[in-house]
C-alpha positions in Angstrom: -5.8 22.9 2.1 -4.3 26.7 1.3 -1.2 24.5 0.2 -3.1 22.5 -2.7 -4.8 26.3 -3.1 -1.9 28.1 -4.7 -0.5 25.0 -6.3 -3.9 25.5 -8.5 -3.9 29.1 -8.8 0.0 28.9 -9.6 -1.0 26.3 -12.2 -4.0 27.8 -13.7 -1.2 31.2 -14.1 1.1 29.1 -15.8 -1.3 27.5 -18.0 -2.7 31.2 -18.7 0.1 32.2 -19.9 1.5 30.6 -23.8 5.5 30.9 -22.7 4.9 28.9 -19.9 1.7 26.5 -20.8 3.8 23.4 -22.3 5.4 22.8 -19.2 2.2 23.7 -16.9 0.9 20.9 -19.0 4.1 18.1 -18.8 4.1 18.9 -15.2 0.3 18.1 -14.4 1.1 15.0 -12.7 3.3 16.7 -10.2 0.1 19.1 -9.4 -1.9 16.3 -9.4 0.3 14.5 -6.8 0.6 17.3 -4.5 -2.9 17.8 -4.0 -3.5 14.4 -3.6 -1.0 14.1 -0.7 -2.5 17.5 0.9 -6.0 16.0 0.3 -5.5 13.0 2.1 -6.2 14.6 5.6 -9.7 14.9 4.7 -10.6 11.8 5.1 -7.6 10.1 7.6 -6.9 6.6 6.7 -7.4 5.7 10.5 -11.0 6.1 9.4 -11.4 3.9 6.5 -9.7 0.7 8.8 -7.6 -0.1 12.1 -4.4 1.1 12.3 -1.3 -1.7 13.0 1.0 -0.7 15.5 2.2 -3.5 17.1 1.7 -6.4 14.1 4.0 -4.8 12.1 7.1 -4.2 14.6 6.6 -7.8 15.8 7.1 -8.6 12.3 9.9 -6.4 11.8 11.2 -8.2 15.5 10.7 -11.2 13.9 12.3 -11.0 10.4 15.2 -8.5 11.1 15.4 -8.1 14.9 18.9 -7.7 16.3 20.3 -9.4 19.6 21.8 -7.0 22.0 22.2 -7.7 25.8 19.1 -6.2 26.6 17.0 -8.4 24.2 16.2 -8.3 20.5 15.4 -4.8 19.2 14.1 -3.9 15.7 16.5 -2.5 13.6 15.3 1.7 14.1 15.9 0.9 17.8 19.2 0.0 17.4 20.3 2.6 15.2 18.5 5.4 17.9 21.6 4.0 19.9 24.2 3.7 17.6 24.5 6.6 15.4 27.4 8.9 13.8 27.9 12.6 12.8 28.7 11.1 9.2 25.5 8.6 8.7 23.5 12.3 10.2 24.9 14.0 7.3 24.0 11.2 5.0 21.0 10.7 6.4 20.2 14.3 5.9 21.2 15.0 3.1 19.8 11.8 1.1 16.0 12.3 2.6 16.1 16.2 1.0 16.0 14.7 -2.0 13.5 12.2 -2.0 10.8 14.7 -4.0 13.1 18.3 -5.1 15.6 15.4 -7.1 13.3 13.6 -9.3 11.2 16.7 -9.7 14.5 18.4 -10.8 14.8 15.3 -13.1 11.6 15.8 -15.0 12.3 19.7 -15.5 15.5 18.8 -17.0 14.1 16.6 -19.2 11.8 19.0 -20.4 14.6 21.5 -21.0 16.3 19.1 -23.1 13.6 18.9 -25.5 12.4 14.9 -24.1 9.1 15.8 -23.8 8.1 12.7 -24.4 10.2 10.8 -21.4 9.6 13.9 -19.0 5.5 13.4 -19.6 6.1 9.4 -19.3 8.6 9.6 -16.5 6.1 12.3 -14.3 3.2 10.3 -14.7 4.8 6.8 -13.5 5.7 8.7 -10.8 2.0 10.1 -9.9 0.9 6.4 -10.7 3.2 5.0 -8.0 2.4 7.5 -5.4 -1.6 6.9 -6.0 -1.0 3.1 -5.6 1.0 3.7 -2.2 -1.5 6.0 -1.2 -4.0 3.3 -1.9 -2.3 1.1 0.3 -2.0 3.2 2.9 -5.8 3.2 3.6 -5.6 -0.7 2.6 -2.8 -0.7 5.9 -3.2 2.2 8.2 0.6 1.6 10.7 2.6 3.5 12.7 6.3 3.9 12.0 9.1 2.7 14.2 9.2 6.3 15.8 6.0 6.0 16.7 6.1 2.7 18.7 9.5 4.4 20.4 7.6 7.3 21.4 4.3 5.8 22.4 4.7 2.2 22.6 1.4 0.2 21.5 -1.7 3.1 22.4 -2.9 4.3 19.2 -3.2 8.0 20.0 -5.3 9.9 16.5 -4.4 13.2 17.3 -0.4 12.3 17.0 1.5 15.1 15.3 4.4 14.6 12.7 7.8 13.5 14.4 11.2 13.7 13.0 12.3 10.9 14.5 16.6 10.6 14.1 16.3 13.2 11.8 16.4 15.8 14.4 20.1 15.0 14.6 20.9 16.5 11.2 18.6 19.8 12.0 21.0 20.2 15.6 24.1 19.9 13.1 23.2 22.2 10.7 21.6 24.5 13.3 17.9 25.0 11.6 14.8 23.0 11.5 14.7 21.4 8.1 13.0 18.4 9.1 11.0 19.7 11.8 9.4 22.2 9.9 8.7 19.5 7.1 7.1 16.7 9.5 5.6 19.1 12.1 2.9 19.6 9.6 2.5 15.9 8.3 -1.2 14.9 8.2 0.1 11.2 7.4 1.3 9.9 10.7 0.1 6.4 10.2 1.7 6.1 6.4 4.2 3.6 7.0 3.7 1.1 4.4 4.8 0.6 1.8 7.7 2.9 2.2 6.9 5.6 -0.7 10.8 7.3 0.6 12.1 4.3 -0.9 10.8 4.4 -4.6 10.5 8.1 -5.7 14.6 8.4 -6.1 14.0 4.5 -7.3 11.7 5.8 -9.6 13.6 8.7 -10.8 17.2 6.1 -11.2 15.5 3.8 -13.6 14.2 6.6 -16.1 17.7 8.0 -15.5 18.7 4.6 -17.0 15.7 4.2 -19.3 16.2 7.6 -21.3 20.3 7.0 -21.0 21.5 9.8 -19.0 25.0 10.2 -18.7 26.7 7.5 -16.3 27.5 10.2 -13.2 23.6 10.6 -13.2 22.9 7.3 -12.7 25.6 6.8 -10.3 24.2 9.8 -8.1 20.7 8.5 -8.5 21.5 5.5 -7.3 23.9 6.7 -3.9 21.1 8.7 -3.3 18.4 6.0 -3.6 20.2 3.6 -1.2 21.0 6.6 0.9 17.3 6.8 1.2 16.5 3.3 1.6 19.2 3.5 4.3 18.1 6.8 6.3 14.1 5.3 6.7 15.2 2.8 8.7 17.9 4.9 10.5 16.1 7.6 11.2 13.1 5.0 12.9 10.5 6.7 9.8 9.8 3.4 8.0 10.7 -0.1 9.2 12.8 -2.6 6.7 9.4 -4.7 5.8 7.8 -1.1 4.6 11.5 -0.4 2.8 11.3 -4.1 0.7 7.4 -3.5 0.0 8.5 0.3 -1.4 10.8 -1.3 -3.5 8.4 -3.8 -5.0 5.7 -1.1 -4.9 8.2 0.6 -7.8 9.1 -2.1 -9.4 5.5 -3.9 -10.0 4.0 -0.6 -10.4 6.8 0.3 -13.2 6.7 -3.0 -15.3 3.1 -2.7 -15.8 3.0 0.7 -16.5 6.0 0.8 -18.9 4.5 -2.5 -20.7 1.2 -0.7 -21.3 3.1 2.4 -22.7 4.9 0.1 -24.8 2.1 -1.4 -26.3 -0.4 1.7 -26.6 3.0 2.8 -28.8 3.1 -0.2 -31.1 -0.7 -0.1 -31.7 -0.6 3.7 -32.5 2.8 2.9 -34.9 0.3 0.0 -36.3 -2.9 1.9 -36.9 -0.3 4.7 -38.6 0.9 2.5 -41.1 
């Protein structure tokens, strides 16, 4: 809770202060996201219903399961076998910028004067993170790791892993990831995959408010790259991947529809 503590009292500074209270204000939903996530430990979503450990990777067996001589594996237990120095770095580098990319996205709108796009863009962003963490109290499950780690017993007290992450932090020689997930209060957040839409998110109002093409391009490497490394790394199964993806692009439609038409009854009631 000291996190979502200074997030306030930097906020509350910003907003203080008349150089830097515009974008205190554009960037609300970003404050308003972080807390949310820090909050959530409060009340664990193991509490609020049973968590699925084995239903979903008997699902994932079923749908995407792999053959290998042993028997079928999911597809995270395969790739904890079969893994490169090159997908590590991919890997690594693509789940870095699931949050600092799309937040680095909104500022620059902002410092290009789209005010407009940056507010719109940073609060579809906070919507699709509240409606995956609705789900996640909807769904309590265990990622792949989990079930690699400590088979079917549901243990509460389970700390933050890494999972195949902790090949790029041996690469590079310091704990990234292991200082990120050693603190994660969300062990049983596996579905939907919310990895998989915030670059997905940030790629379509790249397209939306017409960035240049080399944007778009990035945004996208880096969104598959992401879509990619959850599953590689054993964080998210494919199943919570596909329901991340039409998390964002439900979530969006509806959201950019209303937007659309609160515009054309205010252009309506102005004229």
């Amino acid at each position: 809770m000291t996190y979502s503590i200074y997030l306030i009292l930097l906020y509350i500074l910003l907003v203080a202060l008349r150089p830097t209270r515009k974008i205190a204000y554009a960037l609300t939903p970003w404050l308003i996201f972080a807390c949310s996530y820090d909050w959530m430990r409060l009340l664990p979503n193991w509490k609020v219903n049973p968590i699925d450990v084995q239903g979903i990777y008997e699902a994932e067996k079923s749908l995407f399961g792999i053959a290998t001589a042993s028997g079928t594996v999911i597809p995270s237990e395969w790739f904890a076998l079969h893994h490169s120095t090159l997908e590590d770095i991919i890997a690594g580098v693509s789940y870095l910028s699931w949050v600092p990319v799309p937040l680095a996205f909104a500022l620059w709108l902002f410092v290009k004067g789209e005010y407009r796009w940056c507010k719109r863009f940073s609060w579809a962003f906070l919507i699709v993170n509240l409606v995956g963490f609705a789900c996640y109290y909807v769904h309590p499950a265990a990622p792949p790791w989990y079930v690699l780690k400590h088979g079917f017993e549901v243990v509460l007290d389970t700390p933050g892993d890494v999972g195949g992450l902790i090949r790029f932090d041996n690469l590079i020689g310091i704990p990234v990831f292991q200082s990120i997930y050693s603190g994660n209060s969300n062990v049983f957040a596996a579905v939907p995959s919310l990895h998989a839409t915030y670059m997905m998110v940030a790629t379509l109002y790249a397209i939306l408010t017409k960035q240049h093409r080399l944007v778009i391009v990035v945004f996208s490497l880096l969104t598959m790259g992401i879509w990619f490394t959850a599953v590689y790394a054993g964080h998210h199964y494919v199943i919570d991947v596909l329901l991340g993806i039409l998390l964002a692009v439900v979530t969006l439609t509806v959201y950019e529809c209303a937007c659309r038409w609160v515009e054309k009854r205010s252009r309506s009631c102005s004229n």
